[in-house]
Structures are given as structure tokens and as C-alpha cells.
PyMOL Python script that loads the backbone (N, CA, C, O; Angstrom):
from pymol import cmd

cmd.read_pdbstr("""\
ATOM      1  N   UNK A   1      23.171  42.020  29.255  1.00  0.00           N
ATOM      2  CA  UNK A   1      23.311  41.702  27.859  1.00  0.00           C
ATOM      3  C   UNK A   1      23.646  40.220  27.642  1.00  0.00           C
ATOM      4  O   UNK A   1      23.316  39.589  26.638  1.00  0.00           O
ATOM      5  N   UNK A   2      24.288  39.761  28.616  1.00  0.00           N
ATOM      6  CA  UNK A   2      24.531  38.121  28.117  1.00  0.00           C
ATOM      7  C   UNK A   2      23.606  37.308  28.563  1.00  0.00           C
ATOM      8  O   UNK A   2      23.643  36.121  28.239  1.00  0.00           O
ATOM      9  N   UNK A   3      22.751  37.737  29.273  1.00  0.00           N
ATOM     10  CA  UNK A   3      21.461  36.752  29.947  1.00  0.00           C
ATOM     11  C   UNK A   3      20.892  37.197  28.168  1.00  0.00           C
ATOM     12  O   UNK A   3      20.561  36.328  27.361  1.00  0.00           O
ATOM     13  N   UNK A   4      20.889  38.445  27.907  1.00  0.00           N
ATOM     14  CA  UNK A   4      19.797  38.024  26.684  1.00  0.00           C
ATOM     15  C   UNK A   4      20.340  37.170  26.102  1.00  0.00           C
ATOM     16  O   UNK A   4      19.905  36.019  26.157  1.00  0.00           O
ATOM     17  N   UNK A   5      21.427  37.489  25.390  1.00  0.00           N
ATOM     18  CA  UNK A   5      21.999  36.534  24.661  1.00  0.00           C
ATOM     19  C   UNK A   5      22.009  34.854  24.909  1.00  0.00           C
ATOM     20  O   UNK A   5      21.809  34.035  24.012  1.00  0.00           O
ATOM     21  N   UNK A   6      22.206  34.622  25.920  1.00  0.00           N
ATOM     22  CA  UNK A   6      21.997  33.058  26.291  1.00  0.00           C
ATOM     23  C   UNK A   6      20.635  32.874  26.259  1.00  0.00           C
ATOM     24  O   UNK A   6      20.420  31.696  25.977  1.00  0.00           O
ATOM     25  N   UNK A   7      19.298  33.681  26.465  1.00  0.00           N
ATOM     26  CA  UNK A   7      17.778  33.419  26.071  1.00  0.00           C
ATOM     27  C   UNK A   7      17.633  33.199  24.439  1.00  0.00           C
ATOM     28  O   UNK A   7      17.255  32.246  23.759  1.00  0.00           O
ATOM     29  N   UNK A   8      18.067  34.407  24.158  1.00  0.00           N
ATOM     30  CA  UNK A   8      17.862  34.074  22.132  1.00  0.00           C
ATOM     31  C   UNK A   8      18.479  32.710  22.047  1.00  0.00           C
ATOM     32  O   UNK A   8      17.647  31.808  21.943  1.00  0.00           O
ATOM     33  N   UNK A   9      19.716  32.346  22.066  1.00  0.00           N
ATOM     34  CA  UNK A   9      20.673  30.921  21.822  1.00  0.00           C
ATOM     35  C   UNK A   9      19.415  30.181  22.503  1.00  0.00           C
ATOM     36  O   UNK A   9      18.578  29.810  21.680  1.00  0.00           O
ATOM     37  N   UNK A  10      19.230  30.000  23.357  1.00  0.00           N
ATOM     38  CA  UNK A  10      18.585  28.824  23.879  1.00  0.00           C
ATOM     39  C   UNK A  10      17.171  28.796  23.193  1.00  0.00           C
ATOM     40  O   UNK A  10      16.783  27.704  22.777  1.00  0.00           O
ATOM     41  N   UNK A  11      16.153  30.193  22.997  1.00  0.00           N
ATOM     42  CA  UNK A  11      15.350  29.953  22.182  1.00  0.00           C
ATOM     43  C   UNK A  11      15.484  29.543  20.842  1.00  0.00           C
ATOM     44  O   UNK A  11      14.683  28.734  20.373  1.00  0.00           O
ATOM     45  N   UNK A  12      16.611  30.113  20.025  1.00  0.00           N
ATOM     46  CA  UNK A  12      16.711  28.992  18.896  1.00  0.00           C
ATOM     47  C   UNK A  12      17.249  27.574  18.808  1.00  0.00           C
ATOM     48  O   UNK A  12      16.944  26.837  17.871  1.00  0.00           O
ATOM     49  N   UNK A  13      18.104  27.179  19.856  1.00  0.00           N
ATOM     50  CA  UNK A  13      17.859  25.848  20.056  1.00  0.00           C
ATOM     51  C   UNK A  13      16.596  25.340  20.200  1.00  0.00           C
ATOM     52  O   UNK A  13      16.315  24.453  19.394  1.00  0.00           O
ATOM     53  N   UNK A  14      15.778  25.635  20.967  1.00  0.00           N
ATOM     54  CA  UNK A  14      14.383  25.224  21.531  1.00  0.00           C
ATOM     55  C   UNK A  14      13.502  25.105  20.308  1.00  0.00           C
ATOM     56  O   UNK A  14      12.664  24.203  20.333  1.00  0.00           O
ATOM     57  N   UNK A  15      13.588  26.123  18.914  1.00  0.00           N
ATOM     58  CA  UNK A  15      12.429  26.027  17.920  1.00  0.00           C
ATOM     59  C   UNK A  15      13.606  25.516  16.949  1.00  0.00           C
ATOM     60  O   UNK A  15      13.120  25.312  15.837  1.00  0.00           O
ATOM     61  N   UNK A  16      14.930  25.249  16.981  1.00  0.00           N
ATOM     62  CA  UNK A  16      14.991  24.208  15.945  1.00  0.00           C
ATOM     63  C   UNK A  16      14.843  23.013  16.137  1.00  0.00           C
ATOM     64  O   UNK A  16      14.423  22.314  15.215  1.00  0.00           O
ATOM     65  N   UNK A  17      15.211  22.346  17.644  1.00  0.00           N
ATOM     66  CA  UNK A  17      14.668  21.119  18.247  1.00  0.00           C
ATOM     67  C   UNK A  17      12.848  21.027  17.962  1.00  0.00           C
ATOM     68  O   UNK A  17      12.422  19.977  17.480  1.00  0.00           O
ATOM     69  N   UNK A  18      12.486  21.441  18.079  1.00  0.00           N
ATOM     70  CA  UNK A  18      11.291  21.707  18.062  1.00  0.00           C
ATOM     71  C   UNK A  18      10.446  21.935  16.649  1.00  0.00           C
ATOM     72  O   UNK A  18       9.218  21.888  16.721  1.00  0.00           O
ATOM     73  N   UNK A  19      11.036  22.162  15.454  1.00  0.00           N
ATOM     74  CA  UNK A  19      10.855  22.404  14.021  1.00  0.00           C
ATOM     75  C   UNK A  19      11.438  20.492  13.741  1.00  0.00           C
ATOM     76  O   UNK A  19      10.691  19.818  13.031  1.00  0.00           O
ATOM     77  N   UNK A  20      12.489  19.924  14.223  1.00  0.00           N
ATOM     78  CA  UNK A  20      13.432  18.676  14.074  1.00  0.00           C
ATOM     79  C   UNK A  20      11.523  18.031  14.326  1.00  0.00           C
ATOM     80  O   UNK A  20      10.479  18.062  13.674  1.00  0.00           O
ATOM     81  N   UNK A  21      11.949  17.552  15.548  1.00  0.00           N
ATOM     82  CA  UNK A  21      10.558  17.118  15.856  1.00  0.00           C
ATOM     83  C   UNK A  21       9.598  16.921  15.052  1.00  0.00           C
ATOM     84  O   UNK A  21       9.411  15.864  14.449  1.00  0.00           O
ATOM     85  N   UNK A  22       8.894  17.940  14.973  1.00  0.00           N
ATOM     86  CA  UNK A  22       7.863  18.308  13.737  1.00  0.00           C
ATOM     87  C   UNK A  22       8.139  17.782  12.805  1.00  0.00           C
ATOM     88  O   UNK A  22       7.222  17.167  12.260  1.00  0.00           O
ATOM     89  N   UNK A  23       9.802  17.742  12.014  1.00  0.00           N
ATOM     90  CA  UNK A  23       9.527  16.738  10.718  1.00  0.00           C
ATOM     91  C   UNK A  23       9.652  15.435  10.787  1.00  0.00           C
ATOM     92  O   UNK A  23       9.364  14.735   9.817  1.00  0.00           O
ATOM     93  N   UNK A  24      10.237  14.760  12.295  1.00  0.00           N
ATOM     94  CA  UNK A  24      10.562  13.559  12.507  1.00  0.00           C
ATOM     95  C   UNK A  24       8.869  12.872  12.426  1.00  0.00           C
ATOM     96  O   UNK A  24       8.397  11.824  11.984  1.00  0.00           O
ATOM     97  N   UNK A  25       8.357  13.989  13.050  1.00  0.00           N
ATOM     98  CA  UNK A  25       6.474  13.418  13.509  1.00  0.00           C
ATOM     99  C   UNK A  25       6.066  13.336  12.195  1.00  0.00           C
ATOM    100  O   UNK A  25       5.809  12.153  11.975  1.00  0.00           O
ATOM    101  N   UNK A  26       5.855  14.098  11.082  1.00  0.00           N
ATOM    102  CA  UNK A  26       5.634  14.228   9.495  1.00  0.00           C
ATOM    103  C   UNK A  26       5.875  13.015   9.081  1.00  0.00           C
ATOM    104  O   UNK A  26       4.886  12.299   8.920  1.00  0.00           O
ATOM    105  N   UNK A  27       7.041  12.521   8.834  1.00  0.00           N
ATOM    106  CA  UNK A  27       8.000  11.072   8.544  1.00  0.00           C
ATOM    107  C   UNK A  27       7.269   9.987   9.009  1.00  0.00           C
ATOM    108  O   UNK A  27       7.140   8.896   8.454  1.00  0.00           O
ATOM    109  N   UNK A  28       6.898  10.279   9.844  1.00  0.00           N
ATOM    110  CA  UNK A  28       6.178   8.943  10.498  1.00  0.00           C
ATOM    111  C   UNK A  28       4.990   8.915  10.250  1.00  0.00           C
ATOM    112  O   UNK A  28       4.514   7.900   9.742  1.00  0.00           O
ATOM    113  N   UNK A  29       4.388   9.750  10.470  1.00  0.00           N
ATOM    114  CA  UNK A  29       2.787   9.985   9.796  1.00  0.00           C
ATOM    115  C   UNK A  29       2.746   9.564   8.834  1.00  0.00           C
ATOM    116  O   UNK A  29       2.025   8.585   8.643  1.00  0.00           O
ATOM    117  N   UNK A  30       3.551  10.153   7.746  1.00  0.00           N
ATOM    118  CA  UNK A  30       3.668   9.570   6.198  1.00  0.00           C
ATOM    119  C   UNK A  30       3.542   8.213   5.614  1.00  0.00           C
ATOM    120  O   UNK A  30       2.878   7.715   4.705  1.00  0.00           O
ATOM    121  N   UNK A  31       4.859   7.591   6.892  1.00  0.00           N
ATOM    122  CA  UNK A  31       4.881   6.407   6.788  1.00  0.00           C
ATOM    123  C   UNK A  31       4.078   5.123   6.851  1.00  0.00           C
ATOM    124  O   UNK A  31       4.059   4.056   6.237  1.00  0.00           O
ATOM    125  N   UNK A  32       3.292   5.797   8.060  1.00  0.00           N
ATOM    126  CA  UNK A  32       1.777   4.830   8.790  1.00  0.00           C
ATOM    127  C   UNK A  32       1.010   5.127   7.353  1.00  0.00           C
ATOM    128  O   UNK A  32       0.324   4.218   6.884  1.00  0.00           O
ATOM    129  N   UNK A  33       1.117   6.407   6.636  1.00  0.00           N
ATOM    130  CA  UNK A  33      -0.401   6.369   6.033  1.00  0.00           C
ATOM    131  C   UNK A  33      -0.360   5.725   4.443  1.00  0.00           C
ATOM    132  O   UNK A  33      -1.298   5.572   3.661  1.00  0.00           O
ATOM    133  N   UNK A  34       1.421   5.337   4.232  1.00  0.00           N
ATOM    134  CA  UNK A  34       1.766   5.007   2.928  1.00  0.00           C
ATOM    135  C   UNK A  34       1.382   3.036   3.362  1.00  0.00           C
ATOM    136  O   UNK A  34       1.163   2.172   2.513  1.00  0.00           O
ATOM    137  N   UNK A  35       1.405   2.874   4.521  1.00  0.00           N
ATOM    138  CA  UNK A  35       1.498   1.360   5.284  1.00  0.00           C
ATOM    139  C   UNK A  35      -0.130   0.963   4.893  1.00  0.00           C
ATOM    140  O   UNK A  35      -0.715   0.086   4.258  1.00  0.00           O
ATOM    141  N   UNK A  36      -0.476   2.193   5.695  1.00  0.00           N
ATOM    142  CA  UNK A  36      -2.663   1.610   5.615  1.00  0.00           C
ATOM    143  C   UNK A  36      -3.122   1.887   4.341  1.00  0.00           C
ATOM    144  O   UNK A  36      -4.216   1.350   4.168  1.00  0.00           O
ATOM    145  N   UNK A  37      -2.684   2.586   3.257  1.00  0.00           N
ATOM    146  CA  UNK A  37      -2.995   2.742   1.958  1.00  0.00           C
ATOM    147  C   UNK A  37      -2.764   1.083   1.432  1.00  0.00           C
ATOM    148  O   UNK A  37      -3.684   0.351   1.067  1.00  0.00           O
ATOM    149  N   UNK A  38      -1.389   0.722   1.490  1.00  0.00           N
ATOM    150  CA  UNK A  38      -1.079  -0.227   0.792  1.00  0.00           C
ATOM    151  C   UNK A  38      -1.691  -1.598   1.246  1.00  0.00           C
ATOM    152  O   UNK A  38      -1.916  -2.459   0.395  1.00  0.00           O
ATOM    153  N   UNK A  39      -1.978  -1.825   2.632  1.00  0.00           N
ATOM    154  CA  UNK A  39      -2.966  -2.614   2.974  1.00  0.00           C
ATOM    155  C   UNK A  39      -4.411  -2.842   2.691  1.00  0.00           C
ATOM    156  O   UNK A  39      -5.119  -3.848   2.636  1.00  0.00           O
ATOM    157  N   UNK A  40      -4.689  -1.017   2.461  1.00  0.00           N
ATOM    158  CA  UNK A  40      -6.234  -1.569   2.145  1.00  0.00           C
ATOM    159  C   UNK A  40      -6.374  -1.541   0.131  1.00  0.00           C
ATOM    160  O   UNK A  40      -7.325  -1.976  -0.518  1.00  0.00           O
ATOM    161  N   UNK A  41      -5.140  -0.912  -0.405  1.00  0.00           N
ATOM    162  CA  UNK A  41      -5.136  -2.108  -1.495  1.00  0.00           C
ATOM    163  C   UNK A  41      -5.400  -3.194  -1.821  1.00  0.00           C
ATOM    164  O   UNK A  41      -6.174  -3.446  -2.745  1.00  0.00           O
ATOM    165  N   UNK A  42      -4.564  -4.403  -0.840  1.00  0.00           N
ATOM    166  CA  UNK A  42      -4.519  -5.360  -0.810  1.00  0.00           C
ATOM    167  C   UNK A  42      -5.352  -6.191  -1.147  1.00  0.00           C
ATOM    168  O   UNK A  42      -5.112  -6.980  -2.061  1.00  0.00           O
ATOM    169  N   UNK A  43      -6.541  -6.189  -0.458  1.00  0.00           N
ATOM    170  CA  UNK A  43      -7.207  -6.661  -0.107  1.00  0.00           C
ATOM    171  C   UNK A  43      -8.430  -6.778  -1.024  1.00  0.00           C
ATOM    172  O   UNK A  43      -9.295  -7.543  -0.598  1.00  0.00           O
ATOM    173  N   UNK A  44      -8.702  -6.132  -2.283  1.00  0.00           N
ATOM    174  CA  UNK A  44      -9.602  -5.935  -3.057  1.00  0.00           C
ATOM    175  C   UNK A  44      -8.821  -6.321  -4.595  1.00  0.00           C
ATOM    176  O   UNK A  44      -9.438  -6.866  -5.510  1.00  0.00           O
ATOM    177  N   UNK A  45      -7.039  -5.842  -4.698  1.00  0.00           N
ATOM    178  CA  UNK A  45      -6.475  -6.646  -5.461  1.00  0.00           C
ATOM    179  C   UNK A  45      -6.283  -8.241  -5.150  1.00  0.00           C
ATOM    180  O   UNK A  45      -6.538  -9.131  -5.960  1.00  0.00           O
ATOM    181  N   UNK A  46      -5.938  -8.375  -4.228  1.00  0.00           N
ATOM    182  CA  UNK A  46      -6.139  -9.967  -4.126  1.00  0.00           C
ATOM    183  C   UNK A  46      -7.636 -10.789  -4.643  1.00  0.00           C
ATOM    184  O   UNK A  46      -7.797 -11.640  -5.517  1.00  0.00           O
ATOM    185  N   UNK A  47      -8.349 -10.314  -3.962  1.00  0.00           N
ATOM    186  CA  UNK A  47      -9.929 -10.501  -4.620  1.00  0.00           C
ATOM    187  C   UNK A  47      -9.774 -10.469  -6.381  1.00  0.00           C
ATOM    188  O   UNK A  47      -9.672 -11.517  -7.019  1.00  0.00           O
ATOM    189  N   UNK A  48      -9.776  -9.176  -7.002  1.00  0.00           N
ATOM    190  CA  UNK A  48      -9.530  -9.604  -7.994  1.00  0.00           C
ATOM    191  C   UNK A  48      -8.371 -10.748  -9.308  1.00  0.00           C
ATOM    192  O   UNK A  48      -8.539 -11.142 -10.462  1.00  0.00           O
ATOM    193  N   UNK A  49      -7.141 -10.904  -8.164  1.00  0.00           N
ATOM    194  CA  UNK A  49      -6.022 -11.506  -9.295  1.00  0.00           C
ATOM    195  C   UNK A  49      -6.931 -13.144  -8.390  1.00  0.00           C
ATOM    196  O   UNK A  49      -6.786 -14.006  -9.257  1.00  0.00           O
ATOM    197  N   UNK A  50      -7.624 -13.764  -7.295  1.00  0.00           N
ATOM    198  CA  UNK A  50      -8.539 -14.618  -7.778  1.00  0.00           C
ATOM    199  C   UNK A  50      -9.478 -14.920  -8.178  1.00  0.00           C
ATOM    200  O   UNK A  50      -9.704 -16.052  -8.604  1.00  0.00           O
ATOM    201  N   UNK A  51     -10.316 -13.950  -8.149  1.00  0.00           N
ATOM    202  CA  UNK A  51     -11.593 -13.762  -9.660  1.00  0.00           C
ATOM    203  C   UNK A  51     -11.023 -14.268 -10.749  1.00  0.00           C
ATOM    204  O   UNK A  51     -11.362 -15.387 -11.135  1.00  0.00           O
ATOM    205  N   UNK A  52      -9.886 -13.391 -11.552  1.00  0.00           N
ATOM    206  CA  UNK A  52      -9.587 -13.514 -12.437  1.00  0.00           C
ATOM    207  C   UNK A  52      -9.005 -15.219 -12.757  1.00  0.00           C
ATOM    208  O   UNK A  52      -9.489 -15.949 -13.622  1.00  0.00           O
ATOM    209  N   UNK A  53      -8.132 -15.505 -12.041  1.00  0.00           N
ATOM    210  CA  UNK A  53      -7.694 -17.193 -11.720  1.00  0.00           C
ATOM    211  C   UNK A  53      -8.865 -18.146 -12.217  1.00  0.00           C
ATOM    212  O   UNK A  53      -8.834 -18.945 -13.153  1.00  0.00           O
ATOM    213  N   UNK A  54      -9.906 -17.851 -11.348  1.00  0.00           N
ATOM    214  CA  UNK A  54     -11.062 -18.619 -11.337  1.00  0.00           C
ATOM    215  C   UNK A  54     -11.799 -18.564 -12.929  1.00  0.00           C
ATOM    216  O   UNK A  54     -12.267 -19.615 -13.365  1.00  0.00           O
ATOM    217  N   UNK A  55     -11.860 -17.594 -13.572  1.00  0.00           N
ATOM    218  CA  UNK A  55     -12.682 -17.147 -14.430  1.00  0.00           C
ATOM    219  C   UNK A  55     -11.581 -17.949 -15.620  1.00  0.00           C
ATOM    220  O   UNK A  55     -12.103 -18.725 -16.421  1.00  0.00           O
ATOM    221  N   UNK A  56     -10.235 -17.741 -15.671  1.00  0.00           N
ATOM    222  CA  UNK A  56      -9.536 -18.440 -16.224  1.00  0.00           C
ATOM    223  C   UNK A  56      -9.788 -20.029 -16.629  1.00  0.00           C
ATOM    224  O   UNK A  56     -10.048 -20.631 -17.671  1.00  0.00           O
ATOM    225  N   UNK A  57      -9.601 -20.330 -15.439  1.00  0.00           N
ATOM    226  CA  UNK A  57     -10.015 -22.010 -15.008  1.00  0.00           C
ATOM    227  C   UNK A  57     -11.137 -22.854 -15.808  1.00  0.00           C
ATOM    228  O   UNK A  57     -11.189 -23.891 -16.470  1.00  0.00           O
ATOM    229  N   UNK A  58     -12.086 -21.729 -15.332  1.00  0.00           N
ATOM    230  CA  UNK A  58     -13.449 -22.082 -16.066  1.00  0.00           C
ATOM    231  C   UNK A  58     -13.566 -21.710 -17.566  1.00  0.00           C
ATOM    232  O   UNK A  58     -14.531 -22.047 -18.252  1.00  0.00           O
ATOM    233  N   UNK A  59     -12.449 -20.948 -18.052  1.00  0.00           N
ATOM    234  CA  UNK A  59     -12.708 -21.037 -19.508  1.00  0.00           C
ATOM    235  C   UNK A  59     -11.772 -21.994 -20.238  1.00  0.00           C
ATOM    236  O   UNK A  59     -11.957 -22.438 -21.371  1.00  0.00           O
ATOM    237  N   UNK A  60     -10.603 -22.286 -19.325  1.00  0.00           N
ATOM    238  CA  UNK A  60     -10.523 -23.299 -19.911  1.00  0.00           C
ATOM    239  C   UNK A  60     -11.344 -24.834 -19.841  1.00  0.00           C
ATOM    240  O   UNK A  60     -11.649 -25.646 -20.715  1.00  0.00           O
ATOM    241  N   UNK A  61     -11.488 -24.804 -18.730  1.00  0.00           N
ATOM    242  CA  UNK A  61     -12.510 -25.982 -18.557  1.00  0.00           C
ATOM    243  C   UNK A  61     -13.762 -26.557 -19.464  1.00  0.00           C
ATOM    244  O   UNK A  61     -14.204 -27.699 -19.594  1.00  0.00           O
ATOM    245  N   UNK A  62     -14.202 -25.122 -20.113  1.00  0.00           N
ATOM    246  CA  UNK A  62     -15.259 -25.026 -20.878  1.00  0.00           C
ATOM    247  C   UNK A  62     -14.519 -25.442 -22.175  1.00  0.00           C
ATOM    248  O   UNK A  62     -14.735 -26.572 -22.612  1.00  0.00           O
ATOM    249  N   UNK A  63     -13.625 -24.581 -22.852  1.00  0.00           N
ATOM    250  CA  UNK A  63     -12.971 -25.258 -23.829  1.00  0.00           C
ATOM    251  C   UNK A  63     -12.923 -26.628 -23.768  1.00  0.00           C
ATOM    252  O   UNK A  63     -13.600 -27.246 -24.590  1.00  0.00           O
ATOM    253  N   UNK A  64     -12.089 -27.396 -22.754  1.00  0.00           N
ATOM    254  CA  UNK A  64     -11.938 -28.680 -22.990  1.00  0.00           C
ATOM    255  C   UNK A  64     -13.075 -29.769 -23.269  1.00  0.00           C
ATOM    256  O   UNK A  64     -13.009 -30.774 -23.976  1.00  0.00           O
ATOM    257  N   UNK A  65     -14.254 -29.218 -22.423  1.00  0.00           N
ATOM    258  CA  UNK A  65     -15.440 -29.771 -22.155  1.00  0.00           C
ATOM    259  C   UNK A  65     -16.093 -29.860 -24.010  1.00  0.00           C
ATOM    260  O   UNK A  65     -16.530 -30.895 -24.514  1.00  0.00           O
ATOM    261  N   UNK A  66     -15.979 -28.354 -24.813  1.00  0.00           N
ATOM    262  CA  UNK A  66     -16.591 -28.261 -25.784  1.00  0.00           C
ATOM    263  C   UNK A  66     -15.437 -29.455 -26.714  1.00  0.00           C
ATOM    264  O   UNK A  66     -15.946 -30.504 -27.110  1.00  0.00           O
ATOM    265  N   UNK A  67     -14.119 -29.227 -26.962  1.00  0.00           N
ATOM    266  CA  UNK A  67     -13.331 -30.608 -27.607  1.00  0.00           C
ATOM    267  C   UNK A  67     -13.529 -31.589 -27.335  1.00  0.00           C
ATOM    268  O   UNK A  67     -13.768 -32.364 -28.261  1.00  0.00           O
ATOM    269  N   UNK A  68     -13.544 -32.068 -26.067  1.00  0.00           N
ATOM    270  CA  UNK A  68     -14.484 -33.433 -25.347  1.00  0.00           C
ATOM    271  C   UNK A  68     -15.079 -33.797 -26.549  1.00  0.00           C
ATOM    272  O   UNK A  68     -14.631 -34.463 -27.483  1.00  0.00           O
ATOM    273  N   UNK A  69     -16.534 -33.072 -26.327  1.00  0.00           N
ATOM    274  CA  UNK A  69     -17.916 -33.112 -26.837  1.00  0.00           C
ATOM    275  C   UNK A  69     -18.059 -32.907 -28.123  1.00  0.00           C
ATOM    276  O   UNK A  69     -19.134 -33.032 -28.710  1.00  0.00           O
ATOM    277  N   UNK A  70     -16.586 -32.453 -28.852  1.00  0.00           N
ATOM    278  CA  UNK A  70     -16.894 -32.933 -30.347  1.00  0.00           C
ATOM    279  C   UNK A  70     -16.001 -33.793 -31.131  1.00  0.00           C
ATOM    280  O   UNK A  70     -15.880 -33.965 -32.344  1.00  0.00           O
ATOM    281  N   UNK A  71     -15.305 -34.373 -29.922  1.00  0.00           N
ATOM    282  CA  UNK A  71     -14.332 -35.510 -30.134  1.00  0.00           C
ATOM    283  C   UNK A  71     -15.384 -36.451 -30.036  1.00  0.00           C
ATOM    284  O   UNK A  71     -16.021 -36.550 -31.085  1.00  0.00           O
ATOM    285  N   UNK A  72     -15.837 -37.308 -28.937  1.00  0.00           N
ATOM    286  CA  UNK A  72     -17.018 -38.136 -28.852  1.00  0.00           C
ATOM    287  C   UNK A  72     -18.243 -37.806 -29.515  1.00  0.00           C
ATOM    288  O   UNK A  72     -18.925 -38.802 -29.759  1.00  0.00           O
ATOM    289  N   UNK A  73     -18.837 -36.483 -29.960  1.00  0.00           N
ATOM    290  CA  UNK A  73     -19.590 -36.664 -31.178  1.00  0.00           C
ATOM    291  C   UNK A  73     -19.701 -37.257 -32.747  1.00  0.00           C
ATOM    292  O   UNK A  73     -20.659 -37.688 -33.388  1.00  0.00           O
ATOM    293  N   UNK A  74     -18.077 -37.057 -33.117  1.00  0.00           N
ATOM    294  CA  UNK A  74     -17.381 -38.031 -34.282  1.00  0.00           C
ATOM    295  C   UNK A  74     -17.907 -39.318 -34.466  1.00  0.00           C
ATOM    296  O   UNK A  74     -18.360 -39.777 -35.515  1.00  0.00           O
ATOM    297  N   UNK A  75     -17.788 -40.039 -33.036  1.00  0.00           N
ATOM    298  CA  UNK A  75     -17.194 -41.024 -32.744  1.00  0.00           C
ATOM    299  C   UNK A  75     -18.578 -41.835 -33.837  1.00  0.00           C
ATOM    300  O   UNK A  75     -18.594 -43.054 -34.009  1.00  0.00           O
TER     301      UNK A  75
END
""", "prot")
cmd.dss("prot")
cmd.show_as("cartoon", "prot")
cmd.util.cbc("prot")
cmd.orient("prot")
């Protein structure tokens, strides 16, 4: 009777170590896949916040160009 008993104890040590595990491995998985999500964000928002920069630039540029051009048309 106590050999069983020390098998059950040790088998539930064994599947709660073993359940531990399993969520430690989960955690980490999670973690890698919240890491490569946010990277391959990146990379297509960056693209766009300098599109947008650029597209900026050039409208103002154009503005100034058109005041220019009807400042010296006055003239």
C-alpha cells in the first residue's frame, strides 16, 4: 500500500511539473509570436509614416512654388 501511494504522489508531481512546463512553453510561444507580429508591422508602417513625410514636403513645396509664382507675377 505505500509503494502505491508513493507512485500516485510521484505521478502527480510528474503531471503537475509537467502541466508547469506546458504553460511556461505557451508563455514563450506567445511571446516570440507577439515579438514577430510587431516586427513585421514595422516595417510597412514605417514605409508609410515616410510616404506620408514625403507627400507632405511636396505639398508644401508646391504651395510655396504657387506664392512664388504669383508674387513675381505682380511684379
Amino acid at each position: 500500500m505505500a509503494n502505491e501511494t508513493n507512485n500516485d504522489f510521484a505521478g502527480s508531481i510528474n503531471g503537475l511539473l509537467e502541466t508547469v512546463g506546458k504553460l511556461g512553453q505557451q508563455q514563450v510561444d506567445m511571446l516570440n509570436s507577439g515579438i514577430k507580429t510587431a516586427s513585421e508591422m514595422a516595417a510597412p508602417l514605417g514605409k508609410t509614416m515616410t510616404d506620408l513625410a514625403g507627400n507632405a514636403l511636396n505639398a508644401v513645396n508646391q504651395v510655396l512654388q504657387s506664392v512664388s509664382s504669383a508674387i513675381s507675377g505682380k511684379k
